[in-house]
C-alpha positions as a printed Julia matrix, in Angstrom:
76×3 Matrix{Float64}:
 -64.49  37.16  13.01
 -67.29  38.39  11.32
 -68.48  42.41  11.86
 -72.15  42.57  10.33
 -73.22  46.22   9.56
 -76.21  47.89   8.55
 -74.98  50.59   7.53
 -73.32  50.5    3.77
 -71.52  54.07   4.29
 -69.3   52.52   6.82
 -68.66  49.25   5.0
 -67.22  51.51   2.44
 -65.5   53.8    4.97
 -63.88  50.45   6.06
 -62.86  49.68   2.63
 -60.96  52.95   2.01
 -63.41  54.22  -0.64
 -66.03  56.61   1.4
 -63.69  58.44   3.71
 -64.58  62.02   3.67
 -63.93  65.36   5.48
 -66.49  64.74   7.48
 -65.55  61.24   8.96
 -62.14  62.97  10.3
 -63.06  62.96  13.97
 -63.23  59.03  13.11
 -60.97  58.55  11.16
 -58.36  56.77  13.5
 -60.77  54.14  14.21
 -61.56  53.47  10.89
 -57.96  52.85   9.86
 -57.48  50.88  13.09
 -60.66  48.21  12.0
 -59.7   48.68   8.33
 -56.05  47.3    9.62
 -57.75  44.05  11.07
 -59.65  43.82   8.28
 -56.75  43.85   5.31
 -55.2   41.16   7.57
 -58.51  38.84   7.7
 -58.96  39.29  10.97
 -62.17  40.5   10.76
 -65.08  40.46   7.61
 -67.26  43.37   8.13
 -70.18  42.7    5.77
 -73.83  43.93   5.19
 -76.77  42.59   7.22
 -80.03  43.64   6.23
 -82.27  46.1    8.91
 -85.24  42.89   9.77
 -82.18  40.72  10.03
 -80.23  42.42  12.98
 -80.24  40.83  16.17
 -78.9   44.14  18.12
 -82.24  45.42  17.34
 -83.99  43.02  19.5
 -82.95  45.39  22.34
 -82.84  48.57  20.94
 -86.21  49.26  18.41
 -89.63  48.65  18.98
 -90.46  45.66  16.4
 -93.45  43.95  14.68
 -94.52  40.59  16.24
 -93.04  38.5   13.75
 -89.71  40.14  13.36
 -89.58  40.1   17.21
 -90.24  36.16  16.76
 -87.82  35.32  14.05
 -84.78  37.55  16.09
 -85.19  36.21  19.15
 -85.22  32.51  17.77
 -81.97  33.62  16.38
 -80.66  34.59  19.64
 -82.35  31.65  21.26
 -84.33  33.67  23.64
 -87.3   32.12  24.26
């Protein structure tokens, strides 16, 4: 299953390498996803900010990235 992110500081969190004093109230999760992901359950990966579908509900958008996500979504 794929897990698309825009956020590169919790790719890396997933990955082992950014975990940080700050993340501990989180970290439990992270371990929990990271588990999935050592096993191939799940691919997180990096998905560009115009590229998102989630943000078809949750930003105010120009025209034509409002057009090309909701094609995506095939909401017409």
């Amino acid at each position: 299953m794929a897990l698309q992110v825009e956020n590169q500081a919790a790719l890396k969190q997933l990955d082992g390498e950014g975990a940080s004093a700050k993340a501990k109230h989180i970290d439990v999760r992270i371990k929990f996803v990271g588990d999935y992901t050592k096993r191939g359950t799940l691919k997180p990966g990096y998905l560009e900010d115009e590229k998102m579908p989630a943000d078809l509900l949750t930003k105010a958008l120009e025209a034509s990235i409002l057009s090309t996500l909701r094609s995506k979504i095939e909401l017409h």
